[in-house]
KENU-744207 format. One record per residue: z, x negated, y negated of N, C-alpha, C, O in turn; residue in one letter. Coordinates in steps of 0.2 Angstrom, whole numbers, padded with zeros to 4 digits, always signed. Atoms other than C-alpha are relative to their C-alpha. Last residue first. Layout:
<recs>
ZXYZXYZXYZXYA...
</recs>
This chain:
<recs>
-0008+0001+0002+0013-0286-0087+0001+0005-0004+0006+0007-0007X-0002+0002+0010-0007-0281-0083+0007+0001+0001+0009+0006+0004X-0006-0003+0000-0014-0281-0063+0003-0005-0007+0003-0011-0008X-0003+0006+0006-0033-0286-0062+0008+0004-0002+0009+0010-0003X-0004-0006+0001-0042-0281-0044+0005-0004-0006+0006-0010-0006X-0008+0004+0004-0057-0290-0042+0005+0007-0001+0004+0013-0002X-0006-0006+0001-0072-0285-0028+0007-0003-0004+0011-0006-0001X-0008+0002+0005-0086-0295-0029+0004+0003+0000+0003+0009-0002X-0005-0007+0002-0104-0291-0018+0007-0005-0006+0008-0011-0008X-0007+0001-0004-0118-0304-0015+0005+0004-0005+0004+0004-0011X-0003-0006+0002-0137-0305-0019+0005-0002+0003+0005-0006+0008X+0004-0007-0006-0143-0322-0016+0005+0003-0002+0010+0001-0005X-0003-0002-0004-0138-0335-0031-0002+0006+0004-0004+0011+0001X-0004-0006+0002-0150-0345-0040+0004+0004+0005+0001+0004+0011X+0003-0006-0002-0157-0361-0031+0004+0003-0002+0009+0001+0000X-0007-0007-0001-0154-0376-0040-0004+0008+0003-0009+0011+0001X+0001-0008+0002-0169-0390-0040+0006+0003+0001+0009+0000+0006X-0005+0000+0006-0166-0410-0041+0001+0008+0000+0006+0009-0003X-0006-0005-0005-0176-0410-0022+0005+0000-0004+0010-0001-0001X-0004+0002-0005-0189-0423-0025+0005+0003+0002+0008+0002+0008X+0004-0001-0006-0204-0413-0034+0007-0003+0006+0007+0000+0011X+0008+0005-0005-0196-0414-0050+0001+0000+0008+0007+0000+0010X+0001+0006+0005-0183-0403-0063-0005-0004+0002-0011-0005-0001X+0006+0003-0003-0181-0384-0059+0001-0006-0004+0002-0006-0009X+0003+0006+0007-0165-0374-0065-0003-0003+0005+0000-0002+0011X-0003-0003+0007-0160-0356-0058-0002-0007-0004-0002-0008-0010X-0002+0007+0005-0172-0358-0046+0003+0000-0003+0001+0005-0006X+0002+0005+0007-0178-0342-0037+0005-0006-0003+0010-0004-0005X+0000+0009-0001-0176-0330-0023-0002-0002-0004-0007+0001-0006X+0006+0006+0003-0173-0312-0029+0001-0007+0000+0005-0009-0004X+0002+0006-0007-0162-0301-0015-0004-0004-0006-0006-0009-0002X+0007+0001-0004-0165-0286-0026-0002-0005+0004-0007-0006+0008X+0001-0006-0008-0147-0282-0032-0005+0000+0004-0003+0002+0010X+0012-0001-0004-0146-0299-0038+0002+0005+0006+0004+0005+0012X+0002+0005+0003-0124-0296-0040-0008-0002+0002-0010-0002+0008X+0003+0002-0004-0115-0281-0035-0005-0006-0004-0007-0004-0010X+0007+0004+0001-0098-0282-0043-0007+0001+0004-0006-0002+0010X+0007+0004-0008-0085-0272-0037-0004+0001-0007-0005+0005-0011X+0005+0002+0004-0068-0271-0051-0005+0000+0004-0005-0006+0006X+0004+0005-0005-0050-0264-0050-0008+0002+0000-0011+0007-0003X+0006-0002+0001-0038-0259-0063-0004-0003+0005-0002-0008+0006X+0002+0001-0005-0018-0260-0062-0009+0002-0001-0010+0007-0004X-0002+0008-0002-0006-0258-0075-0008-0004+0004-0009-0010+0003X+0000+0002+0007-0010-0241-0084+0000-0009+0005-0003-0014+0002X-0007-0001+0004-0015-0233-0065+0000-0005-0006-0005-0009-0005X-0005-0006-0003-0028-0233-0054+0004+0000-0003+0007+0003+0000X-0004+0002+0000-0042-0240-0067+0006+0005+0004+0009+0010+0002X-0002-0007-0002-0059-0239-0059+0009-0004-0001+0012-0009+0002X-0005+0002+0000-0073-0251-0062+0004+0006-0001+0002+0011-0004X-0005-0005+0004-0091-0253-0060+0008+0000+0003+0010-0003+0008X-0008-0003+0000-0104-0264-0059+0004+0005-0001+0003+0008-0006X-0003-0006+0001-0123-0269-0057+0009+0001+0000+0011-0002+0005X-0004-0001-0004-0134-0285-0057+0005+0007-0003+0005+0008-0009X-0004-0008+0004-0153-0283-0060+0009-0004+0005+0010-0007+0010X-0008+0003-0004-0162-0305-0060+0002+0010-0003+0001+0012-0009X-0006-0005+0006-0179-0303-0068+0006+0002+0007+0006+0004+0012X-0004-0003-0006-0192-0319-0063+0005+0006-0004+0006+0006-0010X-0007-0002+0003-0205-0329-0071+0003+0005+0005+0001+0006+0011X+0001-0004+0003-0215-0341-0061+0005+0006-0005+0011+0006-0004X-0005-0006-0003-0209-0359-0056-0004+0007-0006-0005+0006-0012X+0000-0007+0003-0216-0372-0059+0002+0002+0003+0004+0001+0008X-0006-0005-0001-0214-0392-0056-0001+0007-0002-0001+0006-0008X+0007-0003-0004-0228-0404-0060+0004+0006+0002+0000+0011+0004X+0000+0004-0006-0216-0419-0066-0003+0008+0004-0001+0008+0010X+0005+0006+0000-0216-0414-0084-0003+0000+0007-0009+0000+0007X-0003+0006+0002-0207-0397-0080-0005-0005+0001-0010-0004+0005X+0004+0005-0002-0215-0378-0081+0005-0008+0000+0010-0007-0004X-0006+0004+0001-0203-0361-0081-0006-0006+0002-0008-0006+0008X+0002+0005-0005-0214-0346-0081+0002-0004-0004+0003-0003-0010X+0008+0001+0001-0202-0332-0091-0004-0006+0005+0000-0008+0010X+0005+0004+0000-0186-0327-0085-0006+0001-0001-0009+0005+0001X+0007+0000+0001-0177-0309-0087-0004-0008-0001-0008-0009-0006X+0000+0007+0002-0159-0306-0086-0007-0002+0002-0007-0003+0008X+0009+0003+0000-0154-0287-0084-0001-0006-0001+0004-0008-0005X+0006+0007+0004-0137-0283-0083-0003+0001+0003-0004+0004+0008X+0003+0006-0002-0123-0269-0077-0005-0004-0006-0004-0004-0012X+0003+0004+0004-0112-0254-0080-0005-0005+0003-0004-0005+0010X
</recs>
């Protein structure tokens, strides 16, 4: 499975922009047995640098996350 997540251009009062952006993340999951299920994540497959929230010129900004992997294993009672 995965996501698509698609920004538009992002402006703030204080002069700030940011152009739009599209975030791919992907997964899949594999259960070895009734109890046990395990999970890799890849997350911004494309490397995309970008803001996740902008506000002014001074250094308020969030930078969104560099691609990066996940691996969960979920074990059920």
């Amino acid at each position: 499975g995965g996501s698509f997540r698609s920004q538009s251009s992002t402006y703030t009062t204080y002069g700030v922009s940011q152009g739009g952006y599209s975030i791919v993340d992907l997964m899949t999951g594999y259960n070895v047995n009734k109890k046990l299920k395990v999970q890799a994540n890849l997350n911004n497959v494309f490397d995309k640098h970008y803001y996740q929230s902008i506000s002014n010129p001074a250094g308020a900004n969030i930078f969104g996350d560099p691609r990066n992997v996940a691996v969960t294993m979920k074990w059920s009672m």
